[in-house]
C-alpha positions in Angstrom: 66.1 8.5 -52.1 63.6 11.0 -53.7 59.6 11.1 -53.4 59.4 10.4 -56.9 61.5 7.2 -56.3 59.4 5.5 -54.5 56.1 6.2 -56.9 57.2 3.4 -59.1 53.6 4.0 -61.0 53.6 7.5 -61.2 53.7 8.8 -64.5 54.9 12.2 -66.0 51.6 13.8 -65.0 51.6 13.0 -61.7 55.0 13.9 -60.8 54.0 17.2 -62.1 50.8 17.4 -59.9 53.1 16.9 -56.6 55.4 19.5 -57.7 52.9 21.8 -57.8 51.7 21.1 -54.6 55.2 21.1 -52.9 55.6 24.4 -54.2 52.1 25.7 -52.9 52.6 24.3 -49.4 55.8 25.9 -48.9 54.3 29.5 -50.0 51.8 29.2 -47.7 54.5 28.3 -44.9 56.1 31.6 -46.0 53.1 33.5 -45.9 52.2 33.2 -42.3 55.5 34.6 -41.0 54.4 37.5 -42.5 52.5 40.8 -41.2 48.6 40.1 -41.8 47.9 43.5 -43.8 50.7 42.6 -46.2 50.3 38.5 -46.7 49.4 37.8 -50.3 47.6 34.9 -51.1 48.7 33.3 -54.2 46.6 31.5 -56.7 48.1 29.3 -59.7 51.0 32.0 -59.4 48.8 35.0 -59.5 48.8 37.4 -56.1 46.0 39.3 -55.4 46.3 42.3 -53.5 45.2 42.6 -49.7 41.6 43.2 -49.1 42.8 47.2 -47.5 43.1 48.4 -51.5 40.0 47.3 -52.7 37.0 49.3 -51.4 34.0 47.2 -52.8 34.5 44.8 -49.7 35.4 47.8 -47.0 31.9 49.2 -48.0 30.0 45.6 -47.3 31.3 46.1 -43.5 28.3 46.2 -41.5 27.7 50.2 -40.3 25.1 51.9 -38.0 23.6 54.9 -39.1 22.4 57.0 -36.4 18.6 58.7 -37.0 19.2 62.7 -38.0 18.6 65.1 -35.4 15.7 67.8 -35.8 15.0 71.0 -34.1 12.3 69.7 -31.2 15.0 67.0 -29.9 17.4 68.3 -27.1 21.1 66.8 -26.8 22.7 65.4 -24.1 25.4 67.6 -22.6 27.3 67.4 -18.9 25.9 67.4 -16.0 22.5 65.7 -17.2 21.0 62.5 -15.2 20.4 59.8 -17.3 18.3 56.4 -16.7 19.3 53.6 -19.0 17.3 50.3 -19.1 18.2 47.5 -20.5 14.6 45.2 -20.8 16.8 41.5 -21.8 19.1 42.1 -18.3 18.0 44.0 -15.3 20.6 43.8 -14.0 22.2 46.4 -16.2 20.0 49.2 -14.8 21.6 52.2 -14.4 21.1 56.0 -13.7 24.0 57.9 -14.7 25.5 61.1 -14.9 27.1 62.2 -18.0 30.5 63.7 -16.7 31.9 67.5 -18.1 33.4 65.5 -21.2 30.4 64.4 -21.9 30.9 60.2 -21.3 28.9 57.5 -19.0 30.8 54.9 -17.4 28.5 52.1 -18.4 28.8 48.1 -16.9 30.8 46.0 -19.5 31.1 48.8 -21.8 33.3 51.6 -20.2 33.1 54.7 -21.2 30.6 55.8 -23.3 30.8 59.1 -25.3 26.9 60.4 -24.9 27.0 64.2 -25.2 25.9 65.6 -28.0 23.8 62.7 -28.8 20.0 62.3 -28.3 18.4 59.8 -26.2 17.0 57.7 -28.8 20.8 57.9 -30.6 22.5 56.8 -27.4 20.3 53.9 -27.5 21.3 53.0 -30.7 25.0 53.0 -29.9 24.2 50.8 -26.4 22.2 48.3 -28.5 24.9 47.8 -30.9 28.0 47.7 -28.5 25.6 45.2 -26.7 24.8 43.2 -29.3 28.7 43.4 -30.9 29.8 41.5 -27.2 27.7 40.0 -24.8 23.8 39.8 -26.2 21.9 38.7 -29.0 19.3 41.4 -29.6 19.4 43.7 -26.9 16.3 46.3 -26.2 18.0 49.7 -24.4 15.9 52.3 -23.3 17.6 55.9 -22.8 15.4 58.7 -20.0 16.6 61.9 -18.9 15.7 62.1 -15.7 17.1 65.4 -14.8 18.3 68.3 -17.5 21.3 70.4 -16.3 22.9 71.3 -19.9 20.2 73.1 -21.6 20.0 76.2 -19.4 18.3 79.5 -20.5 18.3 82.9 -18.3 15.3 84.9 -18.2 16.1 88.3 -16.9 15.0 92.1 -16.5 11.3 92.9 -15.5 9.6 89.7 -16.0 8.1 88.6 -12.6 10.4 85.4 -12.3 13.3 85.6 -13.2 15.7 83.0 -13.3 17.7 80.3 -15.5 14.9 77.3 -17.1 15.7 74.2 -18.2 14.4 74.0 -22.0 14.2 70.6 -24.3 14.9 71.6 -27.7 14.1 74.3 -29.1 11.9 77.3 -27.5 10.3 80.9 -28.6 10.5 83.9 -27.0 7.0 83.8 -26.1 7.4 80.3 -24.5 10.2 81.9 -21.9 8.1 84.9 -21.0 5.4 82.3 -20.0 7.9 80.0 -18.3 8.8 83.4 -16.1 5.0 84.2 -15.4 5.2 87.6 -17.7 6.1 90.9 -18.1 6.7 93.0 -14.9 4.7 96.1 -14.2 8.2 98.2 -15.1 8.6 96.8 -18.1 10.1 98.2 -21.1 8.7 98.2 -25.0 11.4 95.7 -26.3 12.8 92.7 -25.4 16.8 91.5 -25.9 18.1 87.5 -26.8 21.1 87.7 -26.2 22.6 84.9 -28.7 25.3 82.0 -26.6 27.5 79.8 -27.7 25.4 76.8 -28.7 23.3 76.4 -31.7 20.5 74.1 -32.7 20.6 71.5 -35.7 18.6 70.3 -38.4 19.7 67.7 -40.5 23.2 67.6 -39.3 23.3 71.6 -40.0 23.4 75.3 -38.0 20.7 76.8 -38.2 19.1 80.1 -36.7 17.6 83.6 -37.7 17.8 87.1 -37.3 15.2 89.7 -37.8 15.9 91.8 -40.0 13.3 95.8 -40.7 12.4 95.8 -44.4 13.8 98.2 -46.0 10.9 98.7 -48.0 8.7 99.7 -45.1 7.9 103.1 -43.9 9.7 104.9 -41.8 10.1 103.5 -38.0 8.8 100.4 -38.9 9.9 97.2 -37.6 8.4 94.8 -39.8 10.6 91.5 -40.3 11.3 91.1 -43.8 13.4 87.7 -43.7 15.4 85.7 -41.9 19.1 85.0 -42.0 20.8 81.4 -42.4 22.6 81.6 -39.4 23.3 83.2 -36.2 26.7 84.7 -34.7 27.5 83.5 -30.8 27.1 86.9 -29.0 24.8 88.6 -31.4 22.3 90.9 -29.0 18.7 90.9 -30.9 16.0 93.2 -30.4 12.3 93.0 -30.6 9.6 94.8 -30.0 7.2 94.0 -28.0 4.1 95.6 -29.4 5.0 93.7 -32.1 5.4 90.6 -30.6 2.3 90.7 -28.7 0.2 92.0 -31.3 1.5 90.7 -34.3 0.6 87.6 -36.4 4.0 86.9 -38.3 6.1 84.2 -36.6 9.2 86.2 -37.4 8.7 88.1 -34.4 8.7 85.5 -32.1 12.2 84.3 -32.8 13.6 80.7 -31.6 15.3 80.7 -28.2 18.3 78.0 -27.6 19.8 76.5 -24.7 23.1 79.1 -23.9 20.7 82.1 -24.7 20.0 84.7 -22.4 16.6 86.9 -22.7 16.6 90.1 -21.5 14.1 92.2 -20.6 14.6 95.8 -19.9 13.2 98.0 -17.3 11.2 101.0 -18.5 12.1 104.8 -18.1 10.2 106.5 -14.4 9.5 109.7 -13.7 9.5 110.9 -10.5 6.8 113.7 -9.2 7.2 114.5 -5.3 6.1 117.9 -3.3 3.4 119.8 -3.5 1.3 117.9 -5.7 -1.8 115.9 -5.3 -0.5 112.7 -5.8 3.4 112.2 -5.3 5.0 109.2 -7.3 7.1 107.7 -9.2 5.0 106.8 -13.3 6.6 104.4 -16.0 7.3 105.5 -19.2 5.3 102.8 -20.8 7.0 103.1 -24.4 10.0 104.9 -23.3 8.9 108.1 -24.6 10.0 111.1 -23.2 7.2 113.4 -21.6 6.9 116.7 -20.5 6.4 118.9 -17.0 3.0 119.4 -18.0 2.4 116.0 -18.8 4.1 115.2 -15.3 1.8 117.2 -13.3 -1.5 115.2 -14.7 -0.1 111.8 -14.1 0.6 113.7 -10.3 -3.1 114.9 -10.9 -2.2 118.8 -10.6 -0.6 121.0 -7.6 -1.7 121.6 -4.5 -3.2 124.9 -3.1 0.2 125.4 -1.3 3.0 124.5 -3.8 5.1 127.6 -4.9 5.1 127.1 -8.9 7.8 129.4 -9.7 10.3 127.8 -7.0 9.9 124.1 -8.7 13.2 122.0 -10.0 14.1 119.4 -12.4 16.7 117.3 -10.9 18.8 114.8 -13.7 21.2 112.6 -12.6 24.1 112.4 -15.6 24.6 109.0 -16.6 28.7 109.3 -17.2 29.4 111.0 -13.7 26.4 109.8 -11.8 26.4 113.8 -10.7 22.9 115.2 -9.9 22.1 118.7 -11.7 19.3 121.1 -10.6 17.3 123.2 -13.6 14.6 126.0 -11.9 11.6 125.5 -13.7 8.8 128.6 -13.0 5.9 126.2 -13.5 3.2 129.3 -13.7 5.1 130.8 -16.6 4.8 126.9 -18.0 1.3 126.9 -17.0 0.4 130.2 -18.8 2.3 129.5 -22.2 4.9 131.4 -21.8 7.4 129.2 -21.2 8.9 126.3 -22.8 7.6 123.2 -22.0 10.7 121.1 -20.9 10.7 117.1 -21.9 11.8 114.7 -18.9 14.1 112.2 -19.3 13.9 108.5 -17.6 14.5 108.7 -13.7 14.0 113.0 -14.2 12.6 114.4 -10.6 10.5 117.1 -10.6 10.2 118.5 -7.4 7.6 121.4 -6.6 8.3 122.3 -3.1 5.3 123.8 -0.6 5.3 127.7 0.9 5.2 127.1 4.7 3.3 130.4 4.6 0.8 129.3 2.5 0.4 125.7 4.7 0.2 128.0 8.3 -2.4 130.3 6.1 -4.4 127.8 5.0 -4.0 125.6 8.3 -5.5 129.1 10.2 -8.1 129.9 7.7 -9.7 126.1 7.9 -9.6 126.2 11.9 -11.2 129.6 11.7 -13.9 128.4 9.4 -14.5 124.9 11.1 -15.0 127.3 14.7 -17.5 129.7 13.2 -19.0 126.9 11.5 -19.5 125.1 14.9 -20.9 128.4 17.0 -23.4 129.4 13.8 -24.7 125.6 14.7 -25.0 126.3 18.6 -27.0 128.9 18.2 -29.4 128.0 15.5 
């Protein structure tokens, strides 16, 4: 016997009602054996599509945006000691150390991808996966307690050298300070030698290049812009005079972690033999000087040095060969000779007339004897 059968007081209406919802109760029954991303819920006989193809309720998802990144906030890489706090739960205290792919193993979360991210950022992401799981409002506070990913190399006459830790963003300047200066040998420029990193603003690579102006006299090196971006392994130099004394920030160009700043040795001249004051005397702008020059710094020749015997020694840079040039220094002396220039690590060596010395040595005992007797008998 039917359903409708036994509804003796049913009318047309409502057999048509419990049709209807015979027919929607067996849909449904059909629907669940189905996938979930490709169930259709119908609707008085109308299907609407699943919720994957329409993009107005994807975009009411909830998201978290993390904070952009500027050019005085340093990134977490490998290597660095972190000390996370959790303020609700204690017991979640941890001090971690970011591994070489850049992820913390962190309690109930796993792994946690952290490099690349600032602290305040990986706070974000610990407060959210937090408060996605186990808490309600969770407070996470992100320290680095030791830096090991941001390393810079100070090298060359400075008077310590060595590789410095740097948060951010530094200036040239700023490392020549964290090495305590210039050496006493030091050249008249200074090299930053670009590395593989780059710092960020707003998401984007950012860093500059001094460039002369070409509309600047000759030999100048005034910066006349700077470019939008830098090239890994790009070797820039600056001048030193120029960084010291001038007041453009140009000069003092951004320094970031991967960088290495050189500092390069001046030029020396070596002065030894018969001269008043042997030595060795920086070429403080690497400029090239002459003998004459030489013998001032060496504050002249002695009584007993044989001028016309004197030698420039070079050593060749290519062969690392030493060659001799005789130099009469009394022709120099007396204009009629060319005044040779010396080049960085040149040796000029005047050497002393052992006749001369013994004459000398004779005529000052001689004189310091008469000088006594005249005394005795006076």
């Amino acid at each position: 016997m039917s359903i409708l059968a036994l509804c003796p007081y049913s009318n047309r209406r409502s057999q048509i009602f419990l049709a209807m919802a015979l027919l929607w109760a067996a849909g449904s029954i059909r629907a669940q054996g189905l996938p979930a991303d490709k169930r259709a819920f119908s609707t008085g006989g109308q299907s609407k599509e699943p919720s994957s193809h329409r993009p107005e309720e994807s975009s009411k998802a909830p998201s978290h945006t993390l904070p952009e990144l500027s050019d005085s906030e340093s990134r977490i890489g490998p290597d660095d000691l972190l000390e996370i706090t959790v303020f609700e739960a204690p017991d979640l205290n941890r001090t971690l150390r970011v591994s070489a792919n850049g992820e913390i193993s962190f309690q109930l979360l796993g792994a946690v991808k952290a490099g690349g991210l600032t602290p305040r950022q990986l706070e974000l992401i610990l407060q959210e996966s937090l408060r996605r799981t186990y808490m309600k409002d969770p407070h996470v506070g992100v320290f680095v307690r030791e830096l090991q990913s941001h390393p810079v190399s100070v090298v060359g006459a400075v008077k310590r050298p060595g590789v410095f830790q740097i948060r951010g963003t530094k200036t040239v300047l700023e490392l020549l300070s964290m090495a305590e200066g210039l050496a006493d040998d030091a050249g008249d420029s200074v090299l930053v030698m670009r590395g593989t990193s780059v710092s960020r603003s707003n998401g984007k690579e950012k860093r500059g290049t001094i460039f002369p102006d070409a509309n600047a006299g000759a030999g100048s090196t005034a910066p006349s812009r700077i470019s939008a971006e830098e090239v890994p392994g790009e070797i820039v130099e600056i001048n030193l005079k120029n960084l010291m004394d001038s007041v453009n920030p140009a000069f003092n160009l951004p320094v970031h972690p991967g960088d290495i700043v050189k500092v390069p040795r001046a030029g020396i001249v070596y002065v030894v033999g018969g001269v008043k004051k042997p030595g060795g005397f920086v070429l403080r702008n690497n400029e090239n000087i002459t003998v004459l020059q030489a013998l001032a710094l060496a504050e002249g020749l002695t009584r007993t040095s044989l001028k016309s015997q004197a030698r420039i020694i070079h050593t060749d840079k290519g062969t690392s060969k030493r060659i001799e040039m005789p130099i009469d220094l009394g022709k120099v002396l007396a204009s009629k000779s060319y005044d040779t220039l010396l080049q960085p690590n040149d040796i000029l060596f005047i050497p002393d007339s052992s006749a001369k010395s013994a004459f000398y040595r004779g005529a000052e005992a001689v004189l310091s004897t008469a000088t006594g007797v005249a005394i005795y008998r006076w």
